[in-house]
C-alpha positions as CSV (number, residue, x, y, z in Angstrom):
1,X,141.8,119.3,71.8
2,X,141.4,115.5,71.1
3,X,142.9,114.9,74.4
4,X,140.6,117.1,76.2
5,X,137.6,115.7,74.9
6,X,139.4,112.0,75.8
7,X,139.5,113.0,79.9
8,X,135.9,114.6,79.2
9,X,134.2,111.4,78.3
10,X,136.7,109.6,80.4
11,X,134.6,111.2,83.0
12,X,131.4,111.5,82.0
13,X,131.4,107.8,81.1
14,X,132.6,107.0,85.2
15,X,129.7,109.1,86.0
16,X,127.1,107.5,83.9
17,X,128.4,104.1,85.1
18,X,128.0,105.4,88.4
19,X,124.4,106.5,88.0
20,X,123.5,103.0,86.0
21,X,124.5,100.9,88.7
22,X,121.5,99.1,89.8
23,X,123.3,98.0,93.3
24,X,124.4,101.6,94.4
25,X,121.0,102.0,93.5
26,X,119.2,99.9,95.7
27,X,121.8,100.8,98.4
28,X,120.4,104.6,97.9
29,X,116.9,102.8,98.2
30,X,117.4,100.9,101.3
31,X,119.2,103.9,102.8
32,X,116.4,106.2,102.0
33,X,113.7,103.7,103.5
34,X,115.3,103.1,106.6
35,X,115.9,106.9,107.2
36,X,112.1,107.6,106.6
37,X,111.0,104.2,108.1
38,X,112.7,105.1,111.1
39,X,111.8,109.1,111.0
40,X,107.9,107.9,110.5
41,X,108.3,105.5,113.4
42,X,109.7,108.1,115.8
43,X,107.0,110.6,115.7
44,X,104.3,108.0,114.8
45,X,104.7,106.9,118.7
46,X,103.1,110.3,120.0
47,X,102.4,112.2,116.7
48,X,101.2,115.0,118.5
49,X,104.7,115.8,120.4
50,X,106.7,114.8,118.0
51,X,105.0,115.7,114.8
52,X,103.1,118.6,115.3
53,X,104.7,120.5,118.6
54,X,107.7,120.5,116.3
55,X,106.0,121.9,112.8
56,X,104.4,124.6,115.5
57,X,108.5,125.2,116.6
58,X,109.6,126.0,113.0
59,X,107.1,128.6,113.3
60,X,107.0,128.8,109.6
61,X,103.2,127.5,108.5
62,X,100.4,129.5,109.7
63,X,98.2,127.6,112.4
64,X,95.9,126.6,110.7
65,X,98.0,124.1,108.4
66,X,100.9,123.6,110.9
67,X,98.9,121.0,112.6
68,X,97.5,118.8,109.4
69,X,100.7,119.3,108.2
70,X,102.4,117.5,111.5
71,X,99.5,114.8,111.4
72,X,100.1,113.7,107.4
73,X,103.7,114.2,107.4
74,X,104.4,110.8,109.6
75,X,102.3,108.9,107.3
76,X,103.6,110.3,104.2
77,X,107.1,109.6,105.1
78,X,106.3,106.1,106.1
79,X,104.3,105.5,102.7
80,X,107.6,106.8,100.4
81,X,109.8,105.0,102.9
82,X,107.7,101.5,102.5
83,X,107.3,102.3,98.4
84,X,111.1,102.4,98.5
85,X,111.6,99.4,100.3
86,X,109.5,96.7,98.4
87,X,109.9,98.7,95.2
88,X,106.4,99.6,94.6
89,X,105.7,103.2,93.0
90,X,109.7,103.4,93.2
91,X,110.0,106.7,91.5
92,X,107.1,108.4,92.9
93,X,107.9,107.3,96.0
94,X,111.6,108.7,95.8
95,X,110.1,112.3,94.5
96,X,108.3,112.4,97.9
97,X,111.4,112.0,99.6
98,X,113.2,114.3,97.6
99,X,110.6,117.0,97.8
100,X,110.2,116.6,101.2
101,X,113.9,117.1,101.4
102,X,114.3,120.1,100.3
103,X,111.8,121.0,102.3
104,X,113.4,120.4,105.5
105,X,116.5,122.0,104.2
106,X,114.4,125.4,103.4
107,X,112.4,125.1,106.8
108,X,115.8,124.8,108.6
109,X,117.5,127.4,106.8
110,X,115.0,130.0,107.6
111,X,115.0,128.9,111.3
112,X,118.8,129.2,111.7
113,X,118.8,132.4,109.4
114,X,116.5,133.5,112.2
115,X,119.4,133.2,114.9
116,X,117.2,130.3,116.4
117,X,117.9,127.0,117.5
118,X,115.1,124.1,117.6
119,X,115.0,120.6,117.9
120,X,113.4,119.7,114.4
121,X,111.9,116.4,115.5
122,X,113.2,114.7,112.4
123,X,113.5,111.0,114.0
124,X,110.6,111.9,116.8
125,X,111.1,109.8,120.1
126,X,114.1,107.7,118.5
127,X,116.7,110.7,118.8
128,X,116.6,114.5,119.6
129,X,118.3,116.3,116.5
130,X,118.8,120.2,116.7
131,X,117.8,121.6,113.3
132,X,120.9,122.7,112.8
133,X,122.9,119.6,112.8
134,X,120.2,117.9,110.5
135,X,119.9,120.1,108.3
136,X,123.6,117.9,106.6
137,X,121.5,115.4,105.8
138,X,118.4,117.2,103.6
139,X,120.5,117.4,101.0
140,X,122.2,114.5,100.5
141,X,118.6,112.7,100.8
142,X,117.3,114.1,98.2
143,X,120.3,113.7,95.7
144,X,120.0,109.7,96.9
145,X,116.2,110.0,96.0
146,X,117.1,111.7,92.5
147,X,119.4,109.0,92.1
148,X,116.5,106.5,92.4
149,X,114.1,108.6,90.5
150,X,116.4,108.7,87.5
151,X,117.2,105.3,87.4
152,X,115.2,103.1,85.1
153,X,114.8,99.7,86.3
154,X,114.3,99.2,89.9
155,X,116.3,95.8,91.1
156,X,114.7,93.6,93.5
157,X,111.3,95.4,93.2
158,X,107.6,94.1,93.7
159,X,107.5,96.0,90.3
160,X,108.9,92.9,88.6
161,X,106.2,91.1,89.5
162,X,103.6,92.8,87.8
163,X,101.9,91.5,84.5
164,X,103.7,93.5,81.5
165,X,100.6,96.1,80.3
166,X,100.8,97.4,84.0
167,X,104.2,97.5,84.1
168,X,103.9,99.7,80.5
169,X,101.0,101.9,81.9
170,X,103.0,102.5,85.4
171,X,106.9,103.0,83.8
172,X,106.5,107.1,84.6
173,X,106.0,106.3,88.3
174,X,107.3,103.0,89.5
């Protein structure tokens, strides 16, 4: 018994290292940034072709919220994407991402349980992605952003900077 509680902790303790690094962590930050920085930029470049013909392909949202919903959704992902990479609103920034990841994922799993394929318009003008080979990457998005929501201190974050009774009234979301 003694020895299977030794290999138990033996392994949660490599796990909890894993999530407490603070350079896999900004890895996961960087990654995530530079996904949505460059997924913002390619449908900010013609937002109405890349943005909202594509959230009127999924055929999901009714029409009269498919096309705010292609308008905001560039900007959004470039303000996570930006909160990421200089470390401001870190954790708020990385639930975005995360939510908006799982919403992909759902989107694209009703389209392909449909029998249909689409282009999804995830990185706009930059590359042409069928829905159903991006839909591998919702996922692991949004367990990098959990990652980064669950750790505590952000390293190499404008955060830092901050005088300490902001940094106290802000903890929940930076």
């Amino acid at each position: 018994m003694a020895e299977v509680e030794a290999v138990s902790s033996e392994k949660s303790g490599w796990f909890q290292a894993l999530v407490k690094n603070r350079y896999l962590t900004l890895a996961f930050r960087l990654i995530l940034a530079a996904t949505f920085l460059t997924s913002s930029y390619g449908k900010l470049v013609d937002i109405e072709r890349y943005s909202v013909d594509a959230v009127y392909d999924f055929g999901i949202l009714p029409m009269a919220l498919a096309r705010p919903f292609g308008l905001v959704m560039p900007y959004l992902e470039l303000l996570c994407a930006l909160g990421l990479l200089f470390g401001v609103l870190t954790r708020l920034s990385a639930l975005g991402i995360a939510l908006m990841s799982l919403c992909f994922f759902i989107a694209k799993a009703i389209v392909l349980a449909q029998g249909r394929s689409i282009y999804c318009g995830c990185f706009g003008a930059v590359v042409d992605t069928l829905a159903s080979q991006s839909i591998f990457l919702d996922i692991p998005m949004m367990l990098l952003a959990i990652q980064v929501m669950l750790f505590r201190k952000h390293f190499l974050a404008i955060g830092a900077l901050l005088p300490r009774r902001w940094k106290e009234k802000l903890r929940p979301i930076w």
